[in-house]
C-alpha positions in Angstrom: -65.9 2.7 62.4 -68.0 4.8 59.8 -68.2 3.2 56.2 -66.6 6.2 54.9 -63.8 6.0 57.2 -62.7 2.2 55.9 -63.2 2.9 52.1 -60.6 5.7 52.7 -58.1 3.8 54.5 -58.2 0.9 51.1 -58.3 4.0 48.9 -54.4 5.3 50.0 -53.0 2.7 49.5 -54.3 1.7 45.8 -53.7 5.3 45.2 -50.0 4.8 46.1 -49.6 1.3 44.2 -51.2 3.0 41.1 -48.4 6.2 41.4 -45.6 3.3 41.7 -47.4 1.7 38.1 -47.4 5.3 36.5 -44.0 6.3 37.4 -42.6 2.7 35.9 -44.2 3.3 32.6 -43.1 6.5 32.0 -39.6 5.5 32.9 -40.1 2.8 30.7 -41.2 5.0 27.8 -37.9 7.4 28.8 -35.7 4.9 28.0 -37.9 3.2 24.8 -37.9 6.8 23.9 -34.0 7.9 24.4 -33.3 4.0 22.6 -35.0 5.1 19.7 -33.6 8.4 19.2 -29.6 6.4 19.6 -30.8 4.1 17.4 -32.0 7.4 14.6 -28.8 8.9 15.2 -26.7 6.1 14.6 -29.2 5.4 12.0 -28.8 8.7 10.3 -24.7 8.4 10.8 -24.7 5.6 8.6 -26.9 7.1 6.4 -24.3 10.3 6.3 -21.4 8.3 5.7 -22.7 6.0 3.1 -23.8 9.1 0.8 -20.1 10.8 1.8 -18.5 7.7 0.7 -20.6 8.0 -2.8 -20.0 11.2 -3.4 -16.4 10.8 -2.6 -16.1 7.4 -5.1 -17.8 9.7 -7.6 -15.7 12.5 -7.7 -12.7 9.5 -8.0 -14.2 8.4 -10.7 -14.3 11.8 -12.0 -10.6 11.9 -11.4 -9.9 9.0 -13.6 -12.3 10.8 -16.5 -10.3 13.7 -16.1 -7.4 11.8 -16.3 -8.1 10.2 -19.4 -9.3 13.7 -21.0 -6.0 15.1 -21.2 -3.8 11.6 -21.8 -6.1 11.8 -24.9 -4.7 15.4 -26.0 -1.8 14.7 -27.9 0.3 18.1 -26.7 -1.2 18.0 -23.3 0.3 14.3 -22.7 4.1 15.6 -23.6 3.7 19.2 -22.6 1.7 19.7 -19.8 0.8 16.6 -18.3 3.1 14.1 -19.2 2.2 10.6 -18.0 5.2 10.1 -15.7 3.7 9.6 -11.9 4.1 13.5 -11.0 1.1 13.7 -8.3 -1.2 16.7 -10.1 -4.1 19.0 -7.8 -7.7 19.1 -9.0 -10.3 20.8 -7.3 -13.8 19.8 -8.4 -16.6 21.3 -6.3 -16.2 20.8 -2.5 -13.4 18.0 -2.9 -9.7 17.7 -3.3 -8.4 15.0 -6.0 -5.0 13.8 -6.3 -3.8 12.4 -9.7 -0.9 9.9 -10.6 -0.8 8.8 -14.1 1.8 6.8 -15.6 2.2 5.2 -18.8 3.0 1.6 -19.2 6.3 1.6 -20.4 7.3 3.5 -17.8 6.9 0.4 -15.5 8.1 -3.1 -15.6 6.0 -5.7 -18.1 5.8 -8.7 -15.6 5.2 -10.6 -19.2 8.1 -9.4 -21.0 11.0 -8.2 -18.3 14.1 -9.6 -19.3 16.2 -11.1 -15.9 18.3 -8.6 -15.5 15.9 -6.0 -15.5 13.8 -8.1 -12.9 17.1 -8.9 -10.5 17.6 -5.0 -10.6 14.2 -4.0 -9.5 14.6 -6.9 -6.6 18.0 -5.4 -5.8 16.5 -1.9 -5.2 13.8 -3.3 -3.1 15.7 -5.1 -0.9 16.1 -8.9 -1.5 19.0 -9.9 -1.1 21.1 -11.9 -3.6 20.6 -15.4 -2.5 16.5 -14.7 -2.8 16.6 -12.1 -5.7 18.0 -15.0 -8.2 15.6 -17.2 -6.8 12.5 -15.0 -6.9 13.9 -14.0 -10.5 13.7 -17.5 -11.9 10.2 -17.6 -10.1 9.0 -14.9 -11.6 9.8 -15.8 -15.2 8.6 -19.6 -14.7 5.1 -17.7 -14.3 4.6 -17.0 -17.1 5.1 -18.4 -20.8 7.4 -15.7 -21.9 9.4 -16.1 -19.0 9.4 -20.4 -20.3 10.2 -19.1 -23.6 13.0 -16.7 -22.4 14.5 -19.8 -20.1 14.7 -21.9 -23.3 18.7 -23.5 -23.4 19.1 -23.1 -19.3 19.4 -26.1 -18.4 20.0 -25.7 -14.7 16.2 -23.7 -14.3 14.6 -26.9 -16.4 16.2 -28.9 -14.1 14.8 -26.9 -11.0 11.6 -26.9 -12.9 11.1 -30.7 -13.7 11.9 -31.4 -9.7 8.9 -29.8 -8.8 11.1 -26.7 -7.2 8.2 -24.5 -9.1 4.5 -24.8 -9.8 3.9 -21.9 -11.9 0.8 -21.0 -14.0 2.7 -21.4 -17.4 0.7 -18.5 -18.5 1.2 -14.9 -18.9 0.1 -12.4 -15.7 -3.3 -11.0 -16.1 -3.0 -9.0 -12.8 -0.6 -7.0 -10.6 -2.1 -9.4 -7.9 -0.8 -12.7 -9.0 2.4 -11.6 -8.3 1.3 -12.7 -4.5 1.4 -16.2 -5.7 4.9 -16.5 -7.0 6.9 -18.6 -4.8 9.1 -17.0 -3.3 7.2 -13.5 -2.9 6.5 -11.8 0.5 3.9 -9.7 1.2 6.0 -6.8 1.9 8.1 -7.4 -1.4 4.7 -7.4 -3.4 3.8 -3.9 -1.6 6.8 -2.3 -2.6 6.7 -3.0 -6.0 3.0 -3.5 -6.9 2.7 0.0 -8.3 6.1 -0.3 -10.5 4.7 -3.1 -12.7 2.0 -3.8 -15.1 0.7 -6.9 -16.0 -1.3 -5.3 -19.5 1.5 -4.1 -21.3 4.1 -6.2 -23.6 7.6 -3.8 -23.9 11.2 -4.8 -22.9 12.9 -2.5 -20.6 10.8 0.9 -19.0 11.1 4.3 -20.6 12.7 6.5 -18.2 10.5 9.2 -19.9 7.6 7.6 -18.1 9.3 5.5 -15.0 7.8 7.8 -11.8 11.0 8.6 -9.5 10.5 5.8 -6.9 11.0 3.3 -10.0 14.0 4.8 -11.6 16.0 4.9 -7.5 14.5 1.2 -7.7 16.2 0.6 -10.3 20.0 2.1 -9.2 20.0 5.7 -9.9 21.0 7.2 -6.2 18.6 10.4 -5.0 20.7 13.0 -6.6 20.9 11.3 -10.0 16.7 10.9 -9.9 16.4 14.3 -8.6 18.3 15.7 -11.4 16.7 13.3 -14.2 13.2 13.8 -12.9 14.0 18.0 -13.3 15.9 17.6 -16.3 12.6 15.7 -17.9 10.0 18.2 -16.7 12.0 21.0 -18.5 11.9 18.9 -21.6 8.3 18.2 -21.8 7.4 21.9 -20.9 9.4 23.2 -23.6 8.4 20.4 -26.3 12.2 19.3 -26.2 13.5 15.3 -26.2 13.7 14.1 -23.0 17.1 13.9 -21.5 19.4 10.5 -21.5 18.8 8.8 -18.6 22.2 8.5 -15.9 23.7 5.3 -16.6 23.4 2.3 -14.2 25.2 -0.6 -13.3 22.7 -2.8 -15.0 22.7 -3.0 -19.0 19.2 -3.4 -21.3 17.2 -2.0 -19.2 15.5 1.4 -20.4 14.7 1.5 -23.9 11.8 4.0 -25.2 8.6 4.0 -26.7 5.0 4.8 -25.7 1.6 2.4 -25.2 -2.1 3.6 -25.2 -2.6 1.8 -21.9 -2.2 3.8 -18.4 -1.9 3.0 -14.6 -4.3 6.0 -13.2 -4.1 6.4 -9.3 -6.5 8.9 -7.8 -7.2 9.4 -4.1 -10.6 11.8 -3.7 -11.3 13.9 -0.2 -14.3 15.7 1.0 -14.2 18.7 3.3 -15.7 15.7 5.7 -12.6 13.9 5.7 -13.8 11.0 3.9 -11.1 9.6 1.3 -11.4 7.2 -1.4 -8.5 5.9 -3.7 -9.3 4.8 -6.9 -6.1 2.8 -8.9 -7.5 2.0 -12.2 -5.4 0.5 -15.7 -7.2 1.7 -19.2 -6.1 1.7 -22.5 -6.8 4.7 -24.5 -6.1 3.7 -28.1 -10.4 2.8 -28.3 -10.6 6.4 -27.5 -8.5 8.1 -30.0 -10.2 6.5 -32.8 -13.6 7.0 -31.2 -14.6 3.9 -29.6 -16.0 3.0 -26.0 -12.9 2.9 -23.9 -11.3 -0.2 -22.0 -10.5 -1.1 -17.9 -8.5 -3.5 -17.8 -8.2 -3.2 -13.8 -9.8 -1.5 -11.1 -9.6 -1.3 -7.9 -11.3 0.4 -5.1 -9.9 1.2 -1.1 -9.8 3.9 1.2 
């Protein structure tokens, strides 16, 4: 056998083996390749949403500016906005905003509620009787108004002394530390957490203000809130005094008058889809006499 003949055979085979070697990289480059390119797009998803989140927070955060704008016109906060809870429409750009404001007094003081006013608002969301006193006496043995305004009970110092309660003794500085009141369920909390404040000090709620889940809360039936809520709208657009408010079962609890500070919720969507709520608590007064403007909350979900 020729030379030439053997170095051929060995050569087929190598030639083979080294096709095999080729075909394996360049698979393995295929999927190194198509790895990176998931990883880019998932990569650049990210990316996306993060900026659509932004720009959706932003234009919240506009929506709480705007908000403030018009609370701070005089006429435009009785006539054409008044700070009540009606949702308002704003359409900034390529985003939808929807606007709640409600002033303070149009919600329950945790600080200053008197127990009546409290056991109705319990009442309307639910609890029954046996857990509404309870939560009640709870409630006021928070905070040092409600020790003050159990001053001469001597059954609730009693409870209190046993070691029934451990409350804070001090006055609520946020919506949220309603959760740790004994006594109060998460879905109790959920229901009422946007009918209170913790940063105003008024007895009662102003109808005026109360939004209309508040005042059925508090024992007017649909048709009575549906009729008050009309009647009130009418008023304010034609620079009239609000109307009296259907009686209740309960006494002492609307009364009137009006605080700088404001419960502002505002929910932000892009043409995307992406949403961002925005539930914020300022007080205005710094602004009408030109001076930097206070949050007292804020809070941030989707």
């Amino acid at each position: 056998m020729s030379p030439m003949v053997s170095s051929r055979r060995l050569f087929i085979p190598q030639r083979g083996m080294i096709l095999v070697i080729v075909l394996w990289i360049v698979t393995l480059l295929a999927v190194m390749a198509g790895s990176f390119a998931y990883s880019m797009r998932t990569e650049i998803r990210l990316a996306l949403g993060a900026v659509e989140r932004a720009r959706a927070r932003a234009l919240a955060e506009a929506g709480v500016a705007y908000a403030m704008a018009w609370q701070l016109d005089h006429d435009a906060s009785r006539k054409t906005w008044p700070p009540n809870g009606d949702p308002r429409e704003w359409v900034f750009g390529d985003g939808r905003v929807r606007i709640e404001v409600i002033n303070a007094n149009g919600l329950v003081s945790l600080n200053t509620a008197s127990p009546d006013l409290l056991k109705a608002l319990f009442s309307g969301v639910g609890v029954d009787a046996a857990d509404r006193d309870a939560l009640v006496e709870a409630v006021l043995n928070w905070s040092e108004s409600g020790q003050q305004q159990m001053l001469g009970r001597p059954d609730r110092a009693a409870g209190q002394l046993s070691g029934r309660f451990q409350p804070r003794k001090a006055r609520f500085e946020s919506i949220e530390e309603l959760q740790q009141v004994e006594g109060m369920t998460k879905a109790i909390y959920e229901r009422i957490a946007d009918e209170v404040t913790a940063f105003s000090s008024h007895l009662g709620v102003n109808p005026e203000f109360a939004p209309a889940g508040l005042l059925r809360d508090l024992g007017l039936d649909e048709r009575a809130v549906a009729d008050y809520v009309a009647s009130r709208a009418k008023a304010a657009a034609d620079g009239s005094r609000p109307p009296p408010v259907p009686r209740t079962s309960g006494e002492g609890i609307f009364f009137g008058g009006r605080t700088p500070i404001y419960h502002i919720t505002v929910a932000a969507e892009l043409e995307s889809g992406t949403v961002v709520k925005v539930k914020a608590v300022t007080d205005l007064q710094a602004g009408i006499i030109a001076q930097d403007l206070r949050v007292f909350a804020w809070r941030e979900g989707r």
